[in-house]
Chimera marker file (.cmm) of the C-alpha trace (Angstrom):
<marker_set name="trace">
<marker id="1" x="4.167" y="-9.120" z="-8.339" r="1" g="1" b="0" radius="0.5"/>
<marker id="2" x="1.077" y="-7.284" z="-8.963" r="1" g="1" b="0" radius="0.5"/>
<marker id="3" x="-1.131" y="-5.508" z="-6.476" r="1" g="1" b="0" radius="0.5"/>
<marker id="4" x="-4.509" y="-6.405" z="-6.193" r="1" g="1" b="0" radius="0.5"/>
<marker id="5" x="-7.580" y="-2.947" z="-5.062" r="1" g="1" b="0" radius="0.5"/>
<marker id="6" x="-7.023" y="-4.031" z="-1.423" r="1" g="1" b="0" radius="0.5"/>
<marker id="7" x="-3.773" y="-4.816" z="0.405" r="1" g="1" b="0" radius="0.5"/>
<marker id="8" x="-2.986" y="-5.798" z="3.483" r="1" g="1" b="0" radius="0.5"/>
<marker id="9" x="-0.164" y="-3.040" z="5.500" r="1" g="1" b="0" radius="0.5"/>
<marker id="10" x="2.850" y="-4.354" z="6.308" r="1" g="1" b="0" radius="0.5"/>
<marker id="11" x="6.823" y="-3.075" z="7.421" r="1" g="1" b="0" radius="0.5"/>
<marker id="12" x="7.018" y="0.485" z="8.314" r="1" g="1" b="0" radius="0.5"/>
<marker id="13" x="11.157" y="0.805" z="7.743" r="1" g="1" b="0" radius="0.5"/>
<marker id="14" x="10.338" y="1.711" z="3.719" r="1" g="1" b="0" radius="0.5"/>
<marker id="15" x="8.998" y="5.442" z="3.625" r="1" g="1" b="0" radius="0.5"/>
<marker id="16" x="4.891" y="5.126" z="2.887" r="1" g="1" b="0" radius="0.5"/>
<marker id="17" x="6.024" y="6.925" z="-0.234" r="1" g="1" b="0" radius="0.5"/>
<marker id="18" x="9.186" y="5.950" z="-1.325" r="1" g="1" b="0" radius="0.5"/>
<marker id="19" x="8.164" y="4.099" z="-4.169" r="1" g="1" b="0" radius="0.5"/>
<marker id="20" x="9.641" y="4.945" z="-7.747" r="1" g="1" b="0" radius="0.5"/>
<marker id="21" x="7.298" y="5.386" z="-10.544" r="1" g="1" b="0" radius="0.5"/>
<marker id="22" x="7.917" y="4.131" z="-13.716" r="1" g="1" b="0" radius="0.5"/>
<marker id="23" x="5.544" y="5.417" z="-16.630" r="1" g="1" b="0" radius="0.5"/>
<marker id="24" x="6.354" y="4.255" z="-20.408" r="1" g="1" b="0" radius="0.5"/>
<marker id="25" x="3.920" y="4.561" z="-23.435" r="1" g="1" b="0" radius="0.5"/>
<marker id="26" x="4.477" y="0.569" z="-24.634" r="1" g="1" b="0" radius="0.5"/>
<marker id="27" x="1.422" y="-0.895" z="-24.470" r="1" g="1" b="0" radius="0.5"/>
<marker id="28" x="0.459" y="-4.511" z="-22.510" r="1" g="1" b="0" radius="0.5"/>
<marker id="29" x="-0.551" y="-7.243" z="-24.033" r="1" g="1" b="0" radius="0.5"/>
<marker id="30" x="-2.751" y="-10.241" z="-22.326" r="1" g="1" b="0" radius="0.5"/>
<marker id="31" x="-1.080" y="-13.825" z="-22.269" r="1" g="1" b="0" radius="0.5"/>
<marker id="32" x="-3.644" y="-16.852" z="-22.196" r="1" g="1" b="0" radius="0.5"/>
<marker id="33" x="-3.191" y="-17.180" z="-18.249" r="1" g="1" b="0" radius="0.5"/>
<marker id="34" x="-4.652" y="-14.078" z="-17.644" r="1" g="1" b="0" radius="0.5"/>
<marker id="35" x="-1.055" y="-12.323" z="-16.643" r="1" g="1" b="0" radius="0.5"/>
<marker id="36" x="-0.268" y="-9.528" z="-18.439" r="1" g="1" b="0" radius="0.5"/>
<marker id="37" x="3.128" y="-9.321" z="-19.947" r="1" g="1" b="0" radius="0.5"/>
<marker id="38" x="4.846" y="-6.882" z="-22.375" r="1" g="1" b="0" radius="0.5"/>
<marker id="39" x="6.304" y="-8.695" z="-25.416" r="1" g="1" b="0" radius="0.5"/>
<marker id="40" x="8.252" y="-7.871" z="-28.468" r="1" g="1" b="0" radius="0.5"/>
<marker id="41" x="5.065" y="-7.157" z="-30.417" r="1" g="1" b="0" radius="0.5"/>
<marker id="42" x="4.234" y="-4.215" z="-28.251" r="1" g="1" b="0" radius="0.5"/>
<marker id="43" x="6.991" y="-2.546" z="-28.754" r="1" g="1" b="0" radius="0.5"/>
<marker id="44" x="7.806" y="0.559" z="-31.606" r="1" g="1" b="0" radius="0.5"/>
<marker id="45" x="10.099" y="-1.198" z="-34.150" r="1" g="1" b="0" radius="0.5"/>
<marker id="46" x="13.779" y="-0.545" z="-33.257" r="1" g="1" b="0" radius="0.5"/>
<marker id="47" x="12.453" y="0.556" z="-29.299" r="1" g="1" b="0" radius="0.5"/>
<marker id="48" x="14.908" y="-0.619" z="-26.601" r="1" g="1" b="0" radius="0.5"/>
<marker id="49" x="14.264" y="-4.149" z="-25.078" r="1" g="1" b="0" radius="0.5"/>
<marker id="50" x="15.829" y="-3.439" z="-21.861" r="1" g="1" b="0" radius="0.5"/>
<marker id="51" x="15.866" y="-0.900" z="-19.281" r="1" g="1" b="0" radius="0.5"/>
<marker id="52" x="19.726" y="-0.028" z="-19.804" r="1" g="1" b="0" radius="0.5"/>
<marker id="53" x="22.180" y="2.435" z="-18.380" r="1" g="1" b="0" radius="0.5"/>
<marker id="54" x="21.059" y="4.677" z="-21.316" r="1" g="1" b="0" radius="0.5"/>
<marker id="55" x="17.669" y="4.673" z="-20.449" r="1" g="1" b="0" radius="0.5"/>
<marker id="56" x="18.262" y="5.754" z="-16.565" r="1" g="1" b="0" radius="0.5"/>
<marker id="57" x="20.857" y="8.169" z="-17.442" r="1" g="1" b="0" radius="0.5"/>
<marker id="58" x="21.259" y="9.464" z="-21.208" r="1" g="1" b="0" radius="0.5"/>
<marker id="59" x="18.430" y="12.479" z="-21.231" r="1" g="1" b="0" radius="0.5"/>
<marker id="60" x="18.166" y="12.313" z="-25.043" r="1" g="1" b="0" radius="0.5"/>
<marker id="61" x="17.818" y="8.945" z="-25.455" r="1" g="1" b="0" radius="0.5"/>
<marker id="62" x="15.190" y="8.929" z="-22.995" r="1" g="1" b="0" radius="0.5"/>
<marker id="63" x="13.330" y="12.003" z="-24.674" r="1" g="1" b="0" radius="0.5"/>
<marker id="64" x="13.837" y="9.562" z="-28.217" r="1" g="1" b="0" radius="0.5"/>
<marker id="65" x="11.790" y="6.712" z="-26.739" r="1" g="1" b="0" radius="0.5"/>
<marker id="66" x="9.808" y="8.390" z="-24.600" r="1" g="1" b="0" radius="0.5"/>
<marker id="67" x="11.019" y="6.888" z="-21.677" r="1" g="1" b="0" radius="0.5"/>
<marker id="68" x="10.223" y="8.939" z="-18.367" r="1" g="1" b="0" radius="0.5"/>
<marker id="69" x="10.718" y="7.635" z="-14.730" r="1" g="1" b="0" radius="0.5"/>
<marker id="70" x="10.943" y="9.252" z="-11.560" r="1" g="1" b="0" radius="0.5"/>
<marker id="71" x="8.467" y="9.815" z="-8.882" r="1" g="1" b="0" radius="0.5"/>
<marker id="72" x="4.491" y="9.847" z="-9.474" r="1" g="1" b="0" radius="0.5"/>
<marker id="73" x="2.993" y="12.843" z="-10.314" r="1" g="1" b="0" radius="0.5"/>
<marker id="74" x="-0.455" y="13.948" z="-9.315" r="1" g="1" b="0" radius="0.5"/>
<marker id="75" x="-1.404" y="10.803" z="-7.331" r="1" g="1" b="0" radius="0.5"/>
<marker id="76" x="-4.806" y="10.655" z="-5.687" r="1" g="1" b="0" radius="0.5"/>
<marker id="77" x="-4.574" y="9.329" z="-2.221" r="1" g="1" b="0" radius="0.5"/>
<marker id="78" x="-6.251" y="5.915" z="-2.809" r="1" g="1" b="0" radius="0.5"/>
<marker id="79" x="-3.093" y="5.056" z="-5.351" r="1" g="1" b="0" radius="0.5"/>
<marker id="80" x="-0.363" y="6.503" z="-2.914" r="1" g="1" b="0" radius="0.5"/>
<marker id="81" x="-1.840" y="4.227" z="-0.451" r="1" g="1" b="0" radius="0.5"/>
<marker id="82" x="-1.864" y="1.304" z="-2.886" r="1" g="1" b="0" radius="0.5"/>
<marker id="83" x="1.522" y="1.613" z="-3.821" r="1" g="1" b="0" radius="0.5"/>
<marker id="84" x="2.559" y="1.796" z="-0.256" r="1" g="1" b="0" radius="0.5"/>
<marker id="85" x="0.660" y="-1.505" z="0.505" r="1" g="1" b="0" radius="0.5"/>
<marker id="86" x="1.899" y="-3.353" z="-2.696" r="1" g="1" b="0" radius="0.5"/>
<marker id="87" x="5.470" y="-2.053" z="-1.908" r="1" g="1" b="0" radius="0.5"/>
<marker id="88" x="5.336" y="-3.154" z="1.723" r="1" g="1" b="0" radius="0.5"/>
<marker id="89" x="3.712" y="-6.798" z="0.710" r="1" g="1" b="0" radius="0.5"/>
<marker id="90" x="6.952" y="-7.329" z="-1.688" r="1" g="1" b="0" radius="0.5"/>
<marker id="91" x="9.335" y="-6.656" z="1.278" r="1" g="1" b="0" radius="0.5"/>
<marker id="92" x="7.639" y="-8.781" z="3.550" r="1" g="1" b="0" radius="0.5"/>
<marker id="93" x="7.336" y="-11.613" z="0.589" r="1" g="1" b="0" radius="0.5"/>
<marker id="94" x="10.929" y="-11.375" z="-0.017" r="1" g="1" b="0" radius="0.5"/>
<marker id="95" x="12.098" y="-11.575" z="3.998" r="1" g="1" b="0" radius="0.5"/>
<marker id="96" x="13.410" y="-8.629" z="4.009" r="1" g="1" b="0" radius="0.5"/>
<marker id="97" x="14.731" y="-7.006" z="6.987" r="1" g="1" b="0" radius="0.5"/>
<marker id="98" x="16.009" y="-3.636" z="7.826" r="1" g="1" b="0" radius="0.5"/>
<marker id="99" x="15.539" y="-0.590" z="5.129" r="1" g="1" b="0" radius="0.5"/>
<marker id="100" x="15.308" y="-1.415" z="1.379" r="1" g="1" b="0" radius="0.5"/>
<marker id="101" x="13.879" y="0.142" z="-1.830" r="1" g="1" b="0" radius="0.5"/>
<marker id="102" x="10.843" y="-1.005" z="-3.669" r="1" g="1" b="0" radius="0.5"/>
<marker id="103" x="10.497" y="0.775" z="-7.766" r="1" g="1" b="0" radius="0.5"/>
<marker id="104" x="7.190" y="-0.135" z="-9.022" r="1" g="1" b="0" radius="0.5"/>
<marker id="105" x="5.590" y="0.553" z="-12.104" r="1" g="1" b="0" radius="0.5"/>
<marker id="106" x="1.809" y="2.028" z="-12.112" r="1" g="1" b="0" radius="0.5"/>
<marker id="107" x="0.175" y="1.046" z="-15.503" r="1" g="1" b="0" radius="0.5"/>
<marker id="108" x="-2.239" y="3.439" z="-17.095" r="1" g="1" b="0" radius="0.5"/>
<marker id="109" x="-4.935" y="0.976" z="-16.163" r="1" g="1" b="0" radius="0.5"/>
<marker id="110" x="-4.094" y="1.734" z="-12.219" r="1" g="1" b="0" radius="0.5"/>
<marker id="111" x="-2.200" y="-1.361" z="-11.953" r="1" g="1" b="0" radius="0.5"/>
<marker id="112" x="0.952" y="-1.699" z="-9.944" r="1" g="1" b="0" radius="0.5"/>
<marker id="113" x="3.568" y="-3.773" z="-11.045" r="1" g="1" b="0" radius="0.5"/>
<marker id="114" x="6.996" y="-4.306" z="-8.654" r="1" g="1" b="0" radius="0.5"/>
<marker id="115" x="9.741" y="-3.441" z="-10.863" r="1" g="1" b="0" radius="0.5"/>
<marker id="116" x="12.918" y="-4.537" z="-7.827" r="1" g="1" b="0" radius="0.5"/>
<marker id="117" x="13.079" y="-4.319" z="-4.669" r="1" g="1" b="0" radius="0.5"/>
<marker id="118" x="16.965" y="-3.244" z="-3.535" r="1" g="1" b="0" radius="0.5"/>
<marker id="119" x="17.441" y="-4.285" z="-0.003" r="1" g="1" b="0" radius="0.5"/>
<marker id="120" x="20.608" y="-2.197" z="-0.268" r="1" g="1" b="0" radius="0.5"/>
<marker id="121" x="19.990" y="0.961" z="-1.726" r="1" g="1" b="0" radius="0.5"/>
<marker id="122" x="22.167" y="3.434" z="-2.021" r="1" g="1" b="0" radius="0.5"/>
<marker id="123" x="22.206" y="5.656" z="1.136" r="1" g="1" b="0" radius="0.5"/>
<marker id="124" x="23.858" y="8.976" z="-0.497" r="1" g="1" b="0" radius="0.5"/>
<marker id="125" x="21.723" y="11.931" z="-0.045" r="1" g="1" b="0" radius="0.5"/>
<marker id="126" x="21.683" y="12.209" z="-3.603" r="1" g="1" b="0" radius="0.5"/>
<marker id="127" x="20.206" y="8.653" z="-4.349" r="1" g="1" b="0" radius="0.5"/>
<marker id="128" x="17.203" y="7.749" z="-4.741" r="1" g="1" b="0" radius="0.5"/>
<marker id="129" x="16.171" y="6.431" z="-1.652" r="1" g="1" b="0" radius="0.5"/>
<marker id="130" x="17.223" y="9.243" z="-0.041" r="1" g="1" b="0" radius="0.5"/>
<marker id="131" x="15.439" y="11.493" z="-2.395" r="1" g="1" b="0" radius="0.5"/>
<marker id="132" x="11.932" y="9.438" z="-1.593" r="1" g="1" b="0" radius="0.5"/>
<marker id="133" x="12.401" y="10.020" z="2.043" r="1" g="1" b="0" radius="0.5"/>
<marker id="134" x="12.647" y="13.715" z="1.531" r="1" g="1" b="0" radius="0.5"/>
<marker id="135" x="9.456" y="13.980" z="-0.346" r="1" g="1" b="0" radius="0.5"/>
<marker id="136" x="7.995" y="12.220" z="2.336" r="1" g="1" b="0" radius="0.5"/>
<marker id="137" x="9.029" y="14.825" z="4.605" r="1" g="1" b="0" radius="0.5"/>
<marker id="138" x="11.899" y="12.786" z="6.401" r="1" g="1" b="0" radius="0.5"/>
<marker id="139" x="14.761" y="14.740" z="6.115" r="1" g="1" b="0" radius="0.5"/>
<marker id="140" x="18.428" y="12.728" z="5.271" r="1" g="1" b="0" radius="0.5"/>
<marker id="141" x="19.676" y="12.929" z="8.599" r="1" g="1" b="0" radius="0.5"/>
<marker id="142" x="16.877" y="11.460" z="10.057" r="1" g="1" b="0" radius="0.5"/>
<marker id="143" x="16.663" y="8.513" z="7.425" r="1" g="1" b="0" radius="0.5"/>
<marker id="144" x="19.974" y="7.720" z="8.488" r="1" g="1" b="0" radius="0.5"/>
<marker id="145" x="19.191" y="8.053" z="12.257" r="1" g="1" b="0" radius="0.5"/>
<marker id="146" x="16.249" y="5.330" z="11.629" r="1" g="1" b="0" radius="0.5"/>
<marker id="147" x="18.443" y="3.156" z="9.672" r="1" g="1" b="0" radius="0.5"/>
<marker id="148" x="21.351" y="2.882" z="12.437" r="1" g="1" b="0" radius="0.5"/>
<marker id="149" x="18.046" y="2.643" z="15.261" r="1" g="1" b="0" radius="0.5"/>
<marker id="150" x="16.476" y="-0.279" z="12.999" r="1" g="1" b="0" radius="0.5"/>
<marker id="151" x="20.289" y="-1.771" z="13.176" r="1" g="1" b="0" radius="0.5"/>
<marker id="152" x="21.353" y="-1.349" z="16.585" r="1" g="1" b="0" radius="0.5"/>
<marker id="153" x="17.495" y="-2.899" z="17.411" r="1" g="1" b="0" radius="0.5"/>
<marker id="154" x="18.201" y="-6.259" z="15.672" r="1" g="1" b="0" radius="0.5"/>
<marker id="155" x="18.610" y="-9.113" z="17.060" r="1" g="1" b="0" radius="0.5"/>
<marker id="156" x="21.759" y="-10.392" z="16.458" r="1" g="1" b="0" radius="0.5"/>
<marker id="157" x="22.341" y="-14.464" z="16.137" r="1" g="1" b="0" radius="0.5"/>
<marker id="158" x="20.775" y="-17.583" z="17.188" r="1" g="1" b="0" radius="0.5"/>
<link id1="1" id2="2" r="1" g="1" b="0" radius="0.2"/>
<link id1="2" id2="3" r="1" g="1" b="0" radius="0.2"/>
<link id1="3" id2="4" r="1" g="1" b="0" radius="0.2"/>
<link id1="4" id2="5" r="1" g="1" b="0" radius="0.2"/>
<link id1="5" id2="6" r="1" g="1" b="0" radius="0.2"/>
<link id1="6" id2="7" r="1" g="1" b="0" radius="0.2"/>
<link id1="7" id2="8" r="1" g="1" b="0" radius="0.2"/>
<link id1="8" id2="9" r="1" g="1" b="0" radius="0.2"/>
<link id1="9" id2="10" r="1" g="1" b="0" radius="0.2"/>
<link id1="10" id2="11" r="1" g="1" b="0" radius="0.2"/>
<link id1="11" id2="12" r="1" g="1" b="0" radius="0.2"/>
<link id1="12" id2="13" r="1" g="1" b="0" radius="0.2"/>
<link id1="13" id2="14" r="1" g="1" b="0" radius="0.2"/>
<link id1="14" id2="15" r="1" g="1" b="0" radius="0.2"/>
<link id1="15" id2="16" r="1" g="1" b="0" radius="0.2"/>
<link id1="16" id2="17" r="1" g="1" b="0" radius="0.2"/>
<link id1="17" id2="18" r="1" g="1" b="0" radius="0.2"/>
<link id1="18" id2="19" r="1" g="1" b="0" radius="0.2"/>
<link id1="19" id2="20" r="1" g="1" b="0" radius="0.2"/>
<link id1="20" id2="21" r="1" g="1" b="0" radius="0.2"/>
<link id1="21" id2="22" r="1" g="1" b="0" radius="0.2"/>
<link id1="22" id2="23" r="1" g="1" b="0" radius="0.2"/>
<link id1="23" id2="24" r="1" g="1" b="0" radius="0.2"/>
<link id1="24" id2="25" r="1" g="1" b="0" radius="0.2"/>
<link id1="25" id2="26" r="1" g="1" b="0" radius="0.2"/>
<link id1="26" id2="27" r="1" g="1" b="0" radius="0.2"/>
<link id1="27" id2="28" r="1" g="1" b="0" radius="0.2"/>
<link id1="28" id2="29" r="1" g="1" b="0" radius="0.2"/>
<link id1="29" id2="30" r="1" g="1" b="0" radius="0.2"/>
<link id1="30" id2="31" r="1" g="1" b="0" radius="0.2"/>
<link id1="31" id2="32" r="1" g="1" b="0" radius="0.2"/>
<link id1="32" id2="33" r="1" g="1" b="0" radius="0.2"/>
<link id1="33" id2="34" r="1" g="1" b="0" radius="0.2"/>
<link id1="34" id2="35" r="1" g="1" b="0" radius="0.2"/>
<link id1="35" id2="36" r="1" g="1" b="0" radius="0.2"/>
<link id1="36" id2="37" r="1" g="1" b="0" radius="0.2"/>
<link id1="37" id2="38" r="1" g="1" b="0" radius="0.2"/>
<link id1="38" id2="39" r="1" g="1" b="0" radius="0.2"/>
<link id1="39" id2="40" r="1" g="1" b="0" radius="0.2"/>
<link id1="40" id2="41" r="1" g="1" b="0" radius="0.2"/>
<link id1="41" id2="42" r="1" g="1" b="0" radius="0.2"/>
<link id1="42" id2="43" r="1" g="1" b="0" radius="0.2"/>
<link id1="43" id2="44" r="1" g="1" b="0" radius="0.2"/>
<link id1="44" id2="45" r="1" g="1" b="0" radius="0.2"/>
<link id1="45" id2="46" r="1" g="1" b="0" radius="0.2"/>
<link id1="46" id2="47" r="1" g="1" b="0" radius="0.2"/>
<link id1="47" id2="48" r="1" g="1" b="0" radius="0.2"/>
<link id1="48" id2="49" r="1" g="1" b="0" radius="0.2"/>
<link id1="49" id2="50" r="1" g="1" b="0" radius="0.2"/>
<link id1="50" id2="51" r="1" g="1" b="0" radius="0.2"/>
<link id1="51" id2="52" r="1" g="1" b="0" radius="0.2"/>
<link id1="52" id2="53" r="1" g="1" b="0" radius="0.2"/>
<link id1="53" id2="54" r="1" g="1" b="0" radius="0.2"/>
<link id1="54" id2="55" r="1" g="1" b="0" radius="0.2"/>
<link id1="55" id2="56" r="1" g="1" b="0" radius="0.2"/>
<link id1="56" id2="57" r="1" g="1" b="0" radius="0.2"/>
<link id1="57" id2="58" r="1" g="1" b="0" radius="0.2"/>
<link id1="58" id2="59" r="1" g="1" b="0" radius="0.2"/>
<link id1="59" id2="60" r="1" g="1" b="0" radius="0.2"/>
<link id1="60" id2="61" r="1" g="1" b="0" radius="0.2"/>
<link id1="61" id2="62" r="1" g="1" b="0" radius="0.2"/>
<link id1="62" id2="63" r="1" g="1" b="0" radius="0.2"/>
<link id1="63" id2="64" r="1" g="1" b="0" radius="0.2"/>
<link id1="64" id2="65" r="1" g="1" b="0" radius="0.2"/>
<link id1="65" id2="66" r="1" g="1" b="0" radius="0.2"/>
<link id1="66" id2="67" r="1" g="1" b="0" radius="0.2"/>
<link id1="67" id2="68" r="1" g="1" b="0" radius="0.2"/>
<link id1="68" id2="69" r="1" g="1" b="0" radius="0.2"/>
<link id1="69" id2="70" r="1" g="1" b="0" radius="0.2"/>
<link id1="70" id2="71" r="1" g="1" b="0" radius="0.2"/>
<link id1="71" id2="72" r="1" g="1" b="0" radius="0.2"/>
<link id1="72" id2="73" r="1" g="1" b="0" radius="0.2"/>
<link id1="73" id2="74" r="1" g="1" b="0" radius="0.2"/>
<link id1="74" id2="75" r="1" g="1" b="0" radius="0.2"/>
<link id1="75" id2="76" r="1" g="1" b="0" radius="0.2"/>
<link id1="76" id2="77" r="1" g="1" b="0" radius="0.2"/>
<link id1="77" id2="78" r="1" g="1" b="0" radius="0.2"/>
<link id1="78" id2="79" r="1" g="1" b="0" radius="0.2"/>
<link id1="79" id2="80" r="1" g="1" b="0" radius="0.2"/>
<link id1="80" id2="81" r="1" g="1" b="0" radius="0.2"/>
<link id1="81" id2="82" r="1" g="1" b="0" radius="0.2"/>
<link id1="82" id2="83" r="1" g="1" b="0" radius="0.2"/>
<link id1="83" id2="84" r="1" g="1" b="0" radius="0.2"/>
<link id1="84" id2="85" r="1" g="1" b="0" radius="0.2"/>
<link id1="85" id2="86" r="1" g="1" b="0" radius="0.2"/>
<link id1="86" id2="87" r="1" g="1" b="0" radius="0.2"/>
<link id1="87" id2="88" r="1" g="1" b="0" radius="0.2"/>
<link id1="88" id2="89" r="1" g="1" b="0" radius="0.2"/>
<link id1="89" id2="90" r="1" g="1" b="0" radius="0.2"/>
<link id1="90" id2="91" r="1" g="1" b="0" radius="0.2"/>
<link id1="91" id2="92" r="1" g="1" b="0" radius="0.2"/>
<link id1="92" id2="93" r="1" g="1" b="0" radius="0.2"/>
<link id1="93" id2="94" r="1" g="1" b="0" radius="0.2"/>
<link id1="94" id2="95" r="1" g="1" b="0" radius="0.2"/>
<link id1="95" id2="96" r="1" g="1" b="0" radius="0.2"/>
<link id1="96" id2="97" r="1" g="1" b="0" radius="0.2"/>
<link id1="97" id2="98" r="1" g="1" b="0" radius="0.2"/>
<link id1="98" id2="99" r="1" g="1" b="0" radius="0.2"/>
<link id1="99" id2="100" r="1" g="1" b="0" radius="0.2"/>
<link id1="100" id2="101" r="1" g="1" b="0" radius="0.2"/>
<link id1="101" id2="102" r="1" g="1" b="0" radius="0.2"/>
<link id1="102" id2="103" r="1" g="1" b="0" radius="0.2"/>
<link id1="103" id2="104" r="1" g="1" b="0" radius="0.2"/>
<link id1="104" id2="105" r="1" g="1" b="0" radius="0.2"/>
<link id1="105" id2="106" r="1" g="1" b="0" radius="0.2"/>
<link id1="106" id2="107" r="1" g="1" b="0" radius="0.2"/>
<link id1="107" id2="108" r="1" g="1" b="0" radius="0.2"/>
<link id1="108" id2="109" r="1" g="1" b="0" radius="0.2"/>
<link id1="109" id2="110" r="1" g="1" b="0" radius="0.2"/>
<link id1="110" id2="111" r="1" g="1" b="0" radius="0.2"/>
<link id1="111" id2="112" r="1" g="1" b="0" radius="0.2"/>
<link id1="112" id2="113" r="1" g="1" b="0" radius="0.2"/>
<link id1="113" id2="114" r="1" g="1" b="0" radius="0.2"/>
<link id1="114" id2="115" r="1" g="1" b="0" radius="0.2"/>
<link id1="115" id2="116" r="1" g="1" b="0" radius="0.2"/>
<link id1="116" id2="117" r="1" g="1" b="0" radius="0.2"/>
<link id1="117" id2="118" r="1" g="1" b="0" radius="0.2"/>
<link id1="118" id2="119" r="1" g="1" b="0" radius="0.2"/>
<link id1="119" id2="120" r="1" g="1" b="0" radius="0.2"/>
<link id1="120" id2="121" r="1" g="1" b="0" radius="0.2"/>
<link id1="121" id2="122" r="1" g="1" b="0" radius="0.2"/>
<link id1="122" id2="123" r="1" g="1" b="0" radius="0.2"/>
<link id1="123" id2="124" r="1" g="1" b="0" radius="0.2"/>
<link id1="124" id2="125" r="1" g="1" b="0" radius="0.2"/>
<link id1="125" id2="126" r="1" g="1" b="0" radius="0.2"/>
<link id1="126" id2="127" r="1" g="1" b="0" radius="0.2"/>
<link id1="127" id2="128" r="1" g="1" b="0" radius="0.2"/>
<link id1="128" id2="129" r="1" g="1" b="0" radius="0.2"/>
<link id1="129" id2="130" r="1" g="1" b="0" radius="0.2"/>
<link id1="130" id2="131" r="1" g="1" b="0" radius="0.2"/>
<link id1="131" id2="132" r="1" g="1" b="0" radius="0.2"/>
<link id1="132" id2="133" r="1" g="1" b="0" radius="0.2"/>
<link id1="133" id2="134" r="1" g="1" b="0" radius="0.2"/>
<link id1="134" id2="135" r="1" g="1" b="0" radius="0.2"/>
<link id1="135" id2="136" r="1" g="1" b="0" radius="0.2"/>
<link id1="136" id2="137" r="1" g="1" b="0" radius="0.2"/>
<link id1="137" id2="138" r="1" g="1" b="0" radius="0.2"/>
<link id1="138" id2="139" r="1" g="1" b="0" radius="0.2"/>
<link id1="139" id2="140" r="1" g="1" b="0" radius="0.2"/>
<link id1="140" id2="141" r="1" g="1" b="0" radius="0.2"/>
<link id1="141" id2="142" r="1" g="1" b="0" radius="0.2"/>
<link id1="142" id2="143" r="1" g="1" b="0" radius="0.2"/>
<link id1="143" id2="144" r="1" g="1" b="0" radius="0.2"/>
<link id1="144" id2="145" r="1" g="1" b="0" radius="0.2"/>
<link id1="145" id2="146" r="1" g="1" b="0" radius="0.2"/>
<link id1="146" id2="147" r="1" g="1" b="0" radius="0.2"/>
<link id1="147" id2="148" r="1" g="1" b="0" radius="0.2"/>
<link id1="148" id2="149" r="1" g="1" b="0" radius="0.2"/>
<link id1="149" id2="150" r="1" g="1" b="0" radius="0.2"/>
<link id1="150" id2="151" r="1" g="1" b="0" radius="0.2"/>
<link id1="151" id2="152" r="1" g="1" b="0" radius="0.2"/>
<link id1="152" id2="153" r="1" g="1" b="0" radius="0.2"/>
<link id1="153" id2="154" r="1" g="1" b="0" radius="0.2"/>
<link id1="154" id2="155" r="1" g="1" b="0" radius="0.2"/>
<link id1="155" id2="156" r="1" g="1" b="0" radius="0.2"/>
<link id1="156" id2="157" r="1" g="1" b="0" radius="0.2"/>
<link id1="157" id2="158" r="1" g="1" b="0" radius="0.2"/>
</marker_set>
C-alpha cells in the first residue's frame, strides 16, 4: 500500500506516531504499470534479498549493508501526519480491530510504503510498540490501560 499527499484519518487505537521507519540506500526501480518495485537489479551484488533475523538483530551485519531501521528522525510535521494517515488507512483496509502495529517505509522521494501491519504486537515494554507509544508521550502503563479499555468496550458476539 502506498500513501498518496492527502489521506483521509481514520482509527485512533494505533499511537499518531507509532509508525516504524525503515530507511535503506537500495534504490527503486519503475515497473511498466507505474508501481514502483525494488528488484534484483537494484540491489549491490551479493546484498541481502530479504529482511532476515540478521538484518533486525546482528549490528554488524547491518553496519555491512547499510541497513538502518528504527524510528524517523527529523520528520517535518506534514510527513508525521502522513504516516499517521497512511498507517491508519492500512488498519482500517485490513479490518482491523483493537490495537495493532503498522512499520512503514518512507522512501527518499517522501513516499510511504506499508511494510506489515501486526495486529498482535508484542506488548512488552521493551517492544516496539511499546517503545512508539513512549515517544509519543504515552507512557507503558497507560498503553496497556487503553488496550484492556478498547477490550472490555467491544462488543462481544452476534
Amino acid at each position: 500500500m502506498r500513501s498518496s499527499k492527502s489521506s483521509s484519518r481514520g482509527a485512533s487505537s494505533t499511537p499518531a506516531s507509532s509508525a516504524t521507519t525503515a530507511c535503506s540506500r537500495f534504490r527503486r526501480s519503475s515497473s511498466s504499470s507505474g508501481n514502483q518495485s525494488v528488484g534484483d537489479a537494484d540491489l549491490p551484488e551479493g546484498a541481502p534479498r530479504f529482511f532476515t533475523y540478521k538484518a533486525k538483530w546482528d549490528p554488524a551485519y547491518r553496519k555491512k549493508w547499510g541497513i538502518r531501521a528504527g524510528p524517523p528522525k527529523d520528520l517535518d510535521a506534514a510527513t508525521e501526519q502522513r504516516i499517521a494517515e497512511t498507517a491508519r488507512k492500512a488498519y482500517h483496509a485490513l479490518g482491523v480491530t483493537g490495537y495493532a502495529r503498522v512499520d512503514v517505509r518512507v522512501m527518499p522521494s517522501g513516499e510511504i510504503w506499508v511494510i506489515e501491519v501486526n495486529p498482535n504486537p508484542g506488548l512488552a515494554s521493551s517492544d516496539e510498540f511499546a517503545k512508539a507509544a513512549a515517544r509519543a508521550d504515552l507512557p507503558y502503563e497507560t498503553l496497556i490501560d487503553r488496550i484492556v479499555q478498547l477490550a472490555a468496550t467491544r462488543r462481544r458476539g452476534p
